[in-house]
C-alpha positions in Angstrom: -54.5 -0.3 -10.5 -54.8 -1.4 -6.8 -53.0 -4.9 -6.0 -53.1 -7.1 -2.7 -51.3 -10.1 -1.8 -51.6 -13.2 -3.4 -54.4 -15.7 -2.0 -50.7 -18.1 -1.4 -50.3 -15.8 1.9 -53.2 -17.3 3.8 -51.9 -21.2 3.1 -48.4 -19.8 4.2 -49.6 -17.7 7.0 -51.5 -21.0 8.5 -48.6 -22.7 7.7 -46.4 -20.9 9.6 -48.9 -20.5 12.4 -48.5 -24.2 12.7 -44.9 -23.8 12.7 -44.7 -21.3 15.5 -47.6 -22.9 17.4 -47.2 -26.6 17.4 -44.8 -27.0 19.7 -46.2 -25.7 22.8 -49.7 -27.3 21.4 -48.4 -30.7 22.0 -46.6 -29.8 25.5 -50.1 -28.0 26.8 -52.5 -30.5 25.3 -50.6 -33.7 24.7 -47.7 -34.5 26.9 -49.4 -32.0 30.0 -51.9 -34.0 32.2 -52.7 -31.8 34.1 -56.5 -30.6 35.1 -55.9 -27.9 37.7 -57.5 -24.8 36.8 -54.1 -23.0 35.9 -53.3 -25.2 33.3 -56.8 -24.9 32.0 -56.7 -21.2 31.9 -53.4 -21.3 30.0 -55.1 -23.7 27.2 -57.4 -21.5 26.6 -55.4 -18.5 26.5 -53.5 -20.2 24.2 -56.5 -21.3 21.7 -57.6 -17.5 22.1 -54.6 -16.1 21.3 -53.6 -18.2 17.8 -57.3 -17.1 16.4 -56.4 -13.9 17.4 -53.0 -14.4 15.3 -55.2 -16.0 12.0 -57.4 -12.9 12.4 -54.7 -10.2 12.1 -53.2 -12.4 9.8 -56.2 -12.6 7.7 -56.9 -8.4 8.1 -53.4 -7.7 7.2 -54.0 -9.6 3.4 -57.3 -8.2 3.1 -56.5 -4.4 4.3 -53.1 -4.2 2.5 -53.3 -2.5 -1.1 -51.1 -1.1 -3.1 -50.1 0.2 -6.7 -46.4 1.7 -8.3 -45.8 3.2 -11.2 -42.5 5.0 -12.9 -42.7 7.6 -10.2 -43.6 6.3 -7.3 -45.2 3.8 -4.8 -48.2 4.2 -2.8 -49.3 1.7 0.0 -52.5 1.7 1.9 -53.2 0.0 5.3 -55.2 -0.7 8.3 -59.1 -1.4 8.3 -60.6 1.2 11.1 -57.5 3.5 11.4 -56.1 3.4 7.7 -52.4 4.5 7.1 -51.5 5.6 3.4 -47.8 5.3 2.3 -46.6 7.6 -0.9 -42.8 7.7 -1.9 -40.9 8.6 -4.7 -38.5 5.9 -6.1 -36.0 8.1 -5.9 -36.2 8.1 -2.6 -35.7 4.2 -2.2 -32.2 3.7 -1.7 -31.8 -0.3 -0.9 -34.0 -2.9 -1.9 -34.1 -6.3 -0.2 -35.5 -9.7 -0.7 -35.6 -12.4 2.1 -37.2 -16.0 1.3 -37.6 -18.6 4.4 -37.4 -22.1 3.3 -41.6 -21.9 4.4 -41.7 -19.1 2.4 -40.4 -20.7 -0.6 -42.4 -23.8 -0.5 -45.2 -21.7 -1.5 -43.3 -19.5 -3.8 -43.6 -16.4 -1.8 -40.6 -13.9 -0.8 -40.7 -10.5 1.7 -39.4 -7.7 0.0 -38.0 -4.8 1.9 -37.6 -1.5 0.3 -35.9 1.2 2.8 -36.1 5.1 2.2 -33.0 7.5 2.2 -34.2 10.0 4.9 -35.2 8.3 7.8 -33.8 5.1 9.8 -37.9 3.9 10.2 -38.9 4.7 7.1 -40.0 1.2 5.3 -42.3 -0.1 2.9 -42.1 -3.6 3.8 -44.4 -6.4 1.5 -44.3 -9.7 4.0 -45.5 -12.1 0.9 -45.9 -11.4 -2.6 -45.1 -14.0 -5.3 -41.5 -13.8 -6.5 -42.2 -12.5 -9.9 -44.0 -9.8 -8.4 -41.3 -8.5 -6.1 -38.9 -9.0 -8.9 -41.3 -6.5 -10.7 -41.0 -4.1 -8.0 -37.2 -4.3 -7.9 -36.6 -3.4 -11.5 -39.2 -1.0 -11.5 -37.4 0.8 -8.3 -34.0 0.2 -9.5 -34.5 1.9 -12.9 -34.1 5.1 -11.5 -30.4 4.6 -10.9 -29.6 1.1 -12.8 -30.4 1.1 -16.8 -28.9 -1.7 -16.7 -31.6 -4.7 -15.0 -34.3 -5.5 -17.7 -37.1 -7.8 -17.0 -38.3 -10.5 -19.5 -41.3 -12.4 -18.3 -39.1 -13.2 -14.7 -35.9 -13.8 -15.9 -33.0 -11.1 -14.9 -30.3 -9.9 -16.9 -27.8 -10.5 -13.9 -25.0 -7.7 -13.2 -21.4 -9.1 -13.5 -20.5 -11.6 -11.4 -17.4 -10.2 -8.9 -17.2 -12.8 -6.0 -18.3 -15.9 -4.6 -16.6 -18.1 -2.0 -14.7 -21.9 -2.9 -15.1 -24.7 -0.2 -11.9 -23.7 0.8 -13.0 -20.4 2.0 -16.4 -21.9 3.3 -14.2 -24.3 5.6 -12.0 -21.5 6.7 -14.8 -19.8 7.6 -16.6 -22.5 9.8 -13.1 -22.2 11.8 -13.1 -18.3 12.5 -16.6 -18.2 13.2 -16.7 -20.8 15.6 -19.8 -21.8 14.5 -18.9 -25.6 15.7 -19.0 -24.4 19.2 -22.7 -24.2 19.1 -22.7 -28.0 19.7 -21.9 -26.7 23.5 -25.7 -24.9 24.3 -27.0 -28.3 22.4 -25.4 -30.4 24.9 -26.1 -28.8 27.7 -30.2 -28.3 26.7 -29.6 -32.2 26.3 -28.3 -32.8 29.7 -30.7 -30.1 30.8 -33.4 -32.1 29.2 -32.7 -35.4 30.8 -32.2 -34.3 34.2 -35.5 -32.5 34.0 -37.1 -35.8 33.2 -34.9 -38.2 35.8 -34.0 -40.0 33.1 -31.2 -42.4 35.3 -28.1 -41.9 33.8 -26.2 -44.0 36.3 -24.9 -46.1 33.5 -23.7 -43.5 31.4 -21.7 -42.2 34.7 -20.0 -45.7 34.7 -19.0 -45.4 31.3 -17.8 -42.1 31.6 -15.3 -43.2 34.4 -14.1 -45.8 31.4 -10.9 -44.3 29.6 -11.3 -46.5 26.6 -14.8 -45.1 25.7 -14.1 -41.6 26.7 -11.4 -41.3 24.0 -13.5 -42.0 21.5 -16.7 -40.0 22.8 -14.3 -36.8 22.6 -12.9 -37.4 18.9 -16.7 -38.1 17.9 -17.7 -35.1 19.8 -15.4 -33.0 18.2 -16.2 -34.5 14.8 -20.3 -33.9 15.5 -19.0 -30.2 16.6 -16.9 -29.5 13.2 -19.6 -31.4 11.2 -22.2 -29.2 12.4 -20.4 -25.6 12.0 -19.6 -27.0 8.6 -23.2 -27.4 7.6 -24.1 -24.1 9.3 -21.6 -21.7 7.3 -22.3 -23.9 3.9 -26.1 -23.4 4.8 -25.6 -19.3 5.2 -22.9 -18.5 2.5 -23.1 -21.9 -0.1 -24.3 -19.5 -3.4 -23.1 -16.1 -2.1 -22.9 -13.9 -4.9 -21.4 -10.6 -5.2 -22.2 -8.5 -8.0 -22.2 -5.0 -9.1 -22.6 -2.8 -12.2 -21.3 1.2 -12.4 -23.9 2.6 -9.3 -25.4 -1.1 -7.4 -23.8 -3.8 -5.4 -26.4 -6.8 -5.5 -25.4 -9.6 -2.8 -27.1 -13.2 -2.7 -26.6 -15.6 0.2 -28.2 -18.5 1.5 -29.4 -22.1 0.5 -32.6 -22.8 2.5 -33.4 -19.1 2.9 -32.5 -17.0 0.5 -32.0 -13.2 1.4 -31.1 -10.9 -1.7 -30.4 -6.7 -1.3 -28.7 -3.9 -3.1 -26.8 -1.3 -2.1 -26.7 2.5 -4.0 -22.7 2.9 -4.4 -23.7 6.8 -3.8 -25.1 6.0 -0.3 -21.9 4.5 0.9 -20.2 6.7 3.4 -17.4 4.8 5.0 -16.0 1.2 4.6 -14.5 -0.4 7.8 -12.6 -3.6 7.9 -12.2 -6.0 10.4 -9.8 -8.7 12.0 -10.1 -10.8 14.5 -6.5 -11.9 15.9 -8.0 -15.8 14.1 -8.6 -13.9 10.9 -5.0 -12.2 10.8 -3.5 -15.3 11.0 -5.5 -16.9 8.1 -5.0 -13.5 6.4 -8.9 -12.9 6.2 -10.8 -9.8 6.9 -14.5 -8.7 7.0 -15.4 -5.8 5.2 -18.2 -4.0 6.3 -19.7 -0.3 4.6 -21.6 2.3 6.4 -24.3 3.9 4.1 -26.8 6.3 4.8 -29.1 3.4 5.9 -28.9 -0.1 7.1 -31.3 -2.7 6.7 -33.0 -5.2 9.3 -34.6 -7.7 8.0 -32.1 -10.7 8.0 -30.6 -12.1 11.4 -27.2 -10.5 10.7 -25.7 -7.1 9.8 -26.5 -6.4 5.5 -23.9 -3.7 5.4 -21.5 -6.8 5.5 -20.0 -7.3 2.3 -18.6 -10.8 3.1 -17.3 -11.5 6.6 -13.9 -14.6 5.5 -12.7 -12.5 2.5 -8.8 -13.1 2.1 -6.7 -9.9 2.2 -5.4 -9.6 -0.8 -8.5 -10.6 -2.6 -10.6 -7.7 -0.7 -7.9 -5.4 -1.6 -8.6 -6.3 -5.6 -12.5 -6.3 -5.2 -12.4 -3.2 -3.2 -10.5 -1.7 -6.5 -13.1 -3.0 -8.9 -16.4 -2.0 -6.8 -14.8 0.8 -4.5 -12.0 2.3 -5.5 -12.2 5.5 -3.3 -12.2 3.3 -1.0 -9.2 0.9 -1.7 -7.7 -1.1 1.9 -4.3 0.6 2.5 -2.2 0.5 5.7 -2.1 3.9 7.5 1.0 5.0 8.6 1.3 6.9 11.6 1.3 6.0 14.8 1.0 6.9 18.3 3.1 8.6 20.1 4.9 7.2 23.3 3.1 10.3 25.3 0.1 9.1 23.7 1.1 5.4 25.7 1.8 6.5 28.8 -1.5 8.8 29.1 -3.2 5.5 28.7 -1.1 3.2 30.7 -1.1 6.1 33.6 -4.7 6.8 33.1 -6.2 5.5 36.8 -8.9 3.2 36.7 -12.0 3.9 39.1 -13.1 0.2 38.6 -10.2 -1.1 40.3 -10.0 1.7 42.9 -13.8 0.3 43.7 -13.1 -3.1 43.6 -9.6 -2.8 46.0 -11.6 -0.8 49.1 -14.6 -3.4 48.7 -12.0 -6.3 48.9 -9.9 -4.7 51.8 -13.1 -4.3 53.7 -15.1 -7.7 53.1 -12.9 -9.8 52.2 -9.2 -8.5 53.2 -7.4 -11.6 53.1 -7.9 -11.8 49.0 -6.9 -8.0 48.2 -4.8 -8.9 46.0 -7.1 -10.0 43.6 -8.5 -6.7 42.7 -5.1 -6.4 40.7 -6.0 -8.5 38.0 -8.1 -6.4 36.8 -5.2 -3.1 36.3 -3.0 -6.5 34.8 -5.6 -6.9 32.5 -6.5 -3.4 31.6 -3.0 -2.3 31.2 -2.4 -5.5 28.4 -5.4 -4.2 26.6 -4.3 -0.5 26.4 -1.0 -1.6 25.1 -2.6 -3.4 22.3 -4.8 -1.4 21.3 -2.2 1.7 21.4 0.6 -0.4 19.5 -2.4 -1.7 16.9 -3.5 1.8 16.3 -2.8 3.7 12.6 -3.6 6.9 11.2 -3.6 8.5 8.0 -5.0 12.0 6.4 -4.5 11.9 2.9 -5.7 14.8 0.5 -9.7 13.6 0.4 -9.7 11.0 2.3 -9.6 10.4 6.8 -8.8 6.4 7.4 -7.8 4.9 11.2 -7.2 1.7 12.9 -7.3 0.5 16.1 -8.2 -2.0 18.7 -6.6 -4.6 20.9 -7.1 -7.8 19.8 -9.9 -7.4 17.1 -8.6 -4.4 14.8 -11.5 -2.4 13.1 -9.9 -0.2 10.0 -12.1 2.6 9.0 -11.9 4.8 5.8 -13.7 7.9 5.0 -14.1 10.2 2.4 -14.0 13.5 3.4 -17.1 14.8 1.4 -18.9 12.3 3.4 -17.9 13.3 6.6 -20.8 15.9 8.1 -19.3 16.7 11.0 -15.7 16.9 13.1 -15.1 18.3 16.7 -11.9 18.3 18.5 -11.7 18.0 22.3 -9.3 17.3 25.0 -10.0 16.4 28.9 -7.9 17.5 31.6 -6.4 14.3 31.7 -5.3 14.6 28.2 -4.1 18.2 28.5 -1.8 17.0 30.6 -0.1 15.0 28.2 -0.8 17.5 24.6 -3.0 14.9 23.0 -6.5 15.2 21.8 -9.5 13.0 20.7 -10.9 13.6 17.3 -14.8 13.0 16.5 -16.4 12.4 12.9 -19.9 12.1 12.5 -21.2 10.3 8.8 -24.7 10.1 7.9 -25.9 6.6 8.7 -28.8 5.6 9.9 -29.3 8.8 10.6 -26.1 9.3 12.3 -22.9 7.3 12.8 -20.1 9.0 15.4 -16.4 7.7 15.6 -13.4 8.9 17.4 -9.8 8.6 17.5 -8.0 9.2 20.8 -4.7 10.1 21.7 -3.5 12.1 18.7 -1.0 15.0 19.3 -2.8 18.0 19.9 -0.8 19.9 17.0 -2.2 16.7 14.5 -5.8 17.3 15.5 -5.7 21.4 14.5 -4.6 20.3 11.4 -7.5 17.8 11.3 -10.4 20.8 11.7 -8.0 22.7 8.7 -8.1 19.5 6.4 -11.8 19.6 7.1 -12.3 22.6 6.3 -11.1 22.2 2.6 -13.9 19.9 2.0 -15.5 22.6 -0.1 -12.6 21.9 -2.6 -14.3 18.3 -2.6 -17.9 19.8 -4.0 -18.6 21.0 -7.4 -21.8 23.2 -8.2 -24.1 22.9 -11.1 -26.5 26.1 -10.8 -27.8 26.1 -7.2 -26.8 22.8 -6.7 -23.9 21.3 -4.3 -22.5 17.9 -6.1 -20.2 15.9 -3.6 
């Protein structure tokens, strides 16, 4: 049987219309006196434009169908040109929910299901009631999770494996310097009352004033930390990690909720990351590469939790991950490897010296900040950088002042090249290239290994058949 949307989506839809267009309705036709013939053409551009919003709007709920079944899912769109979707379930590897606040006023959610072989292959449902898409998930998920059962709309939840303390929400409003966001408000305030010549003489009195300006700061900073506070809490207040033997399911968000899953089979590298903050509160983010990402929240969904402490990650990674355990690679770079960075010339500054010397010759010297600079940040990321090829498994790290550790399995790994410039030749080290399926494609590289280390990368490649079984015709990784 055919379904649609719910008849919810058209009070939402006008809803958010009013949401998205109220603002500029009250600056064109409210606070704007203006007759000229301009303004008067942008009004009713306007007006034309949000009924031509309502009408796609209102042919999207009446021209969207569709109907799933133990198999697969068909969608049908589109009124004069009319698009038909069928995919297997099998072929769905993540599922997402995300639910505005507007959204959940009216008890609506937008589910996201995402297909294994192609980065733009979607089914996306913008509103369907949140029983329904709770429907669809279990029905998708069966395939691989026996595990999720339905009763009326009520989930058998997976095993609860992590959710933040207050403590780790306030250490996180500090690393992700989300109180700095006070600065753009202030200066669209400032912005705001200049534009206006609202007189501010007074203020500039005050400001001159040492016994008010002490205070202003302290409440400034106060407003700043009070507001990253409430941001992070909003974002990550109820973040859930779960996971059962072949699913992670993550939860975050207060206002807007945004659920997904991730197929443990699809995940082809895990990377973590440190700001030099976040190494000093012993926090990392952990972040996996799978054979698709999806899109539809504001930030990255391959991010398993971005303020995890170290030591807890390591034990989580264990439990949910265990091929892919964090461990601290051992090898390091050689002191060739260092001077073929620290010698490597840098065109940028060779550019930036000849323009100085002919326009503005007195100041020459400045163009060597740049080399002071660049040279600091090749020594950092040269003394920061680890390697490691164990018997099935490729991990690195490197950077400068925000380290990014990567681990691979080898069975995931698709393809490896080796190649050297001249500049490298000179010195007998080599880069080293993996490509991973993700999204479709994801290519890293390791630079500055000794060439001798990177022929034996190609040979450990090549034993990945030892990483395959075969059932019949079939290749099992």
């Amino acid at each position: 049987m055919w379904l649609r949307y719910p008849l919810s989506k058209v009070l939402y839809d006008i809803a958010d219309l009013i949401k998205m267009f109220i603002i500029p309705a009250f600056l064109l036709f409210i606070v704007s006196e203006s007759t000229s013939l301009a303004m008067t053409i942008v009004r009713y551009l306007f007006v034309v434009f949000v009924v031509l919003s309502s009408i796609v709007n209102l042919f999207t709920m009446v021209t969207f169908r569709y109907r799933i079944n133990d198999q697969q899912i068909e969608v049908r769109r589109g009124l004069f040109s009319r698009t038909e979707q069928i995919v297997p379930l099998p072929h769905i590897q993540n599922v997402q929910s995300d639910t505005p606040f507007l959204q959940r006023l009216f008890g609506l959610t937008t589910l996201k299901l995402e297909m294994l072989d192609a980065s733009d292959s979607t089914i996306t449902f913008s509103s369907l009631k949140i029983a329904e898409a709770k429907r669809i998930t279990a029905i998708v998920n069966q395939e691989v999770v026996s595990e999720l059962t339905i009763v009326g709309t009520e989930e058998k939840e997976p095993p609860l494996i992590f959710t933040p303390t207050a403590n780790d929400l306030l250490k996180a409003t500090f690393t992700s310097f989300s109180f700095l966001v006070i600065i753009p408000l202030g200066i669209k305030l400032w912005n705001m009352l200049d534009d206006y010549n609202v007189s501010i003489g007074w203020l500039n009195k005050l400001l001159q004033s040492s016994w008010f300006m002490i205070p202003m700061i302290i409440g400034i900073a106060v407003l700043a930390v009070g507001i990253g506070i409430i941001k992070v809490f909003l974002t990550y207040w109820g973040y859930t990690l779960r996971s059962d033997t072949t699913t992670l399911y993550i939860k975050k968000g207060v206002l807007s909720e945004t659920k997904f899953t991730i197929t443990k089979s699809r995940v082809q590298a895990v990377v973590y990351e440190q700001s030099l903050l976040k190494r000093m509160l012993g926090l990392v983010s952990i972040k996996l590469e799978t054979t698709g990402e999806l899109t539809l929240s504001e930030t990255a969904l391959n991010e398993i939790y971005p303020y995890m402490p170290v030591k807890q990650a390591e034990q989580i990674m264990q439990q949910i991950l265990p091929q892919f355990v964090l461990e601290s690679p051992q090898k390091k770079l050689s002191l060739t490897a260092l001077w073929s960075r620290l010698l490597k010339p840098s065109y940028l500054f060779i550019i930036a010296l000849i323009v100085l010397l002919y326009l503005a010759s007195p100041y020459w010297y400045v163009a060597f900040i740049w080399p002071i600079v660049l040279t600091s940040y090749r020594f950092f990321k040269w003394r920061n950088t680890r390697y490691d090829m164990a018997q099935s498994h490729l991990q690195w790290q490197q950077g400068a002042f925000v380290t990014e550790r990567r681990i691979h399995i080898r069975a995931t790994i698709t393809e490896v090249k080796v190649t050297q410039s001249a500049w490298q030749r000179l010195f007998g080290v080599a880069t080293i290239h993996t490509v991973i399926q993700a999204k479709p494609y994801a290519k890293h590289c390791l630079k500055d290994i000794p060439i001798q280390e990177a022929e034996q990368f190609v040979t450990w490649y090549k034993a990945r058949v030892n990483d395959m079984t075969y059932e019949g015709d079939t290749v099992c990784i």
